[in-house]
C-alpha positions in Angstrom: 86.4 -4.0 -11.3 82.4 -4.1 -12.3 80.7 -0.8 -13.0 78.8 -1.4 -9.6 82.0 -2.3 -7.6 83.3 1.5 -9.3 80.1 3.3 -8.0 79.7 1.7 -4.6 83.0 3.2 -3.8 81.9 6.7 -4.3 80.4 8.9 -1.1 77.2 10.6 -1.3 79.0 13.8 -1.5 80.7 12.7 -4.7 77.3 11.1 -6.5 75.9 14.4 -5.4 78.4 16.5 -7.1 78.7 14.3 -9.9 74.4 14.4 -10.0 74.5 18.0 -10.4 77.6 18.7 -12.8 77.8 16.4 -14.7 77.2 15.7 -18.4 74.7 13.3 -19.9 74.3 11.4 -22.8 71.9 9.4 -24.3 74.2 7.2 -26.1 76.1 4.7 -25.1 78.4 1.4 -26.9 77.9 3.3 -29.9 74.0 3.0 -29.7 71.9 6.4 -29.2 69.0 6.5 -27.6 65.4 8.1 -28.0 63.6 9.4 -24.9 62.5 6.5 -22.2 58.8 7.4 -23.2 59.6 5.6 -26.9 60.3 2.3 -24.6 58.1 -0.1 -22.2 55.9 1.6 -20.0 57.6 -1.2 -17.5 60.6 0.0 -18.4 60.2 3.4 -17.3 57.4 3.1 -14.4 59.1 -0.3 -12.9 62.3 -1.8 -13.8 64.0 1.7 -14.3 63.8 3.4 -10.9 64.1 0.0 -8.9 67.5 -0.9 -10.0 68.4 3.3 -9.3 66.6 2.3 -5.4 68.5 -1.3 -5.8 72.2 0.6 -7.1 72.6 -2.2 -10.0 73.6 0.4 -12.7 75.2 -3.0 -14.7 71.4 -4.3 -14.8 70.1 -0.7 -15.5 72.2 -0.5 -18.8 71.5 -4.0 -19.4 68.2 -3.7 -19.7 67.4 -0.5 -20.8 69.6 -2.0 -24.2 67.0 -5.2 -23.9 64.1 -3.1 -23.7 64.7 -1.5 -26.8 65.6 -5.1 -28.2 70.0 -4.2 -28.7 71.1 -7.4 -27.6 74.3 -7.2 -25.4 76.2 -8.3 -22.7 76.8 -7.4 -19.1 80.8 -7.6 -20.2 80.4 -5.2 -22.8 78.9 -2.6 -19.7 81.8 -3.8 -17.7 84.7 -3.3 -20.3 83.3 0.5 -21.4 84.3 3.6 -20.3 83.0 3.9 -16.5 82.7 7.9 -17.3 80.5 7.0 -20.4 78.3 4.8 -18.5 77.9 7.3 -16.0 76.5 9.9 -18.4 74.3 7.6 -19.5 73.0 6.9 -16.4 72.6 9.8 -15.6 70.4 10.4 -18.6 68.6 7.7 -17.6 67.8 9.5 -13.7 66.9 13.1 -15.8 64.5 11.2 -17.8 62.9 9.8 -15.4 62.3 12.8 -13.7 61.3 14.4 -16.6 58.3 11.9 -17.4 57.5 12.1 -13.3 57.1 15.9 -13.6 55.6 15.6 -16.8 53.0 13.1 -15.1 52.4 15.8 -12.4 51.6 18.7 -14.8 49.4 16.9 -17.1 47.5 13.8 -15.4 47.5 15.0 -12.0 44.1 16.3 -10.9 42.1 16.7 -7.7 39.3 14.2 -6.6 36.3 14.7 -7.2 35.2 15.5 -3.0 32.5 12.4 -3.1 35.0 10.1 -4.7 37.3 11.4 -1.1 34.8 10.8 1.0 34.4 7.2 -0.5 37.6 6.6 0.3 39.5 6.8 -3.5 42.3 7.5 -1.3 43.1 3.8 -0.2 43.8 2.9 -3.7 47.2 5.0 -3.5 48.7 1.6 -1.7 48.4 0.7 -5.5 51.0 2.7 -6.8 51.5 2.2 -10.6 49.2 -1.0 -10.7 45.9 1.5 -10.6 46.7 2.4 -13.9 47.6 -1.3 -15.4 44.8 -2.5 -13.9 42.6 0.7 -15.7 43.7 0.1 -19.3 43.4 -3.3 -18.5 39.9 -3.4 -17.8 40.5 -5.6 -14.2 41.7 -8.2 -16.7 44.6 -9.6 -14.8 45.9 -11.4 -17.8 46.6 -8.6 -19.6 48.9 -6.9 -17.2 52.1 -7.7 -19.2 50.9 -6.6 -22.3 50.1 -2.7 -21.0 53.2 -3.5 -19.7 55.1 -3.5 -23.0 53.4 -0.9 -24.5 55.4 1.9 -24.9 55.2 4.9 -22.8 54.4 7.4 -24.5 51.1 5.4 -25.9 49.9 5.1 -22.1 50.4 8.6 -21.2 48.5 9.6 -24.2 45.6 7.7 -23.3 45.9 9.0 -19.8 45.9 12.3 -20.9 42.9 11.6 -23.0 40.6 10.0 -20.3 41.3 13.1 -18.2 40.4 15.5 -20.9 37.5 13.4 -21.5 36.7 13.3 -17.7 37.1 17.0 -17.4 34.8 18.0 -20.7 32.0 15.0 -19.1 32.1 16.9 -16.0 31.8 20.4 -17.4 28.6 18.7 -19.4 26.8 17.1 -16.1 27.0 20.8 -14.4 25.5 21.9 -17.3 22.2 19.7 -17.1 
């Protein structure tokens, strides 16, 4: 039976219970992991949270090995422990949430009211592409480079335009 096949059999109640007491690990087939925000930005913004929407934990594992380049195979998920997979999936869903709240605390800020009344709003239909298409410069072509980046280089530049925004701001109220 598949790791997927396994999991699909569970009932919310179980997932929910297993969600909340169970253990984690960031190590799995004898490979340990680094936080999410040391791979691709992709990784963690796209590819990541789709398959947990989608319920393919086989391709989750699968490729959060091939983003950090460990090359294996989608038997070697298969013939693991399904309880060791499970931790580290579930260290994959805490993660994620960590870098989403993380995002909320430190690059969340309000609109400036004119940019509201412009509409800045109807960029939200965006999602995540606001901010590929932002460090790209509206150069299309390099999309899939910010991509790859790692994480943890985008948020830092992030968090450094909106220092930078707030400190331009505090100057243009001074003139």
């Amino acid at each position: 039976m598949s790791l997927n096949t396994a999991i699909s059999k569970l009932d919310s109640e179980q997932i929910e219970f297993l969600l909340k007491n169970s253990i984690r690990k960031s190590s799995l087939l004898g490979y340990e992991f680094e936080s999410l925000c040391f791979g691709s930005w992709k990784f963690l913004k796209e590819t990541a949270p789709s398959l947990i929407k989608l319920g393919n934990f086989e391709k989750l594992i699968f490729e959060a090995f091939k983003d950090r380049k460990i090359n294996i195979f989608v038997s070697d998920i298969n013939n693991s422990n399904y309880n060791e997979c499970l931790y580290f999936i579930f260290w994959i869903i805490d993660d994620l949430k960590h870098w989403t709240k993380t995002e909320n605390e430190y690059l969340s800020a309000e609109p400036d009211p004119k940019l509201l009344v412009a509409g800045i709003n109807d960029l939200n239909q965006f999602g995540e592409l606001n901010t590929v298409d932002s460090l790209a410069n509206g150069d299309v072509t390099k999309y899939e480079e910010i991509k790859q980046l790692p994480y943890h280089v985008i948020f830092d530049k992030q968090f450094k335009s909106k220092i930078e925004g707030n400190i331009n701001r505090k100057l243009a109220k001074q003139k």
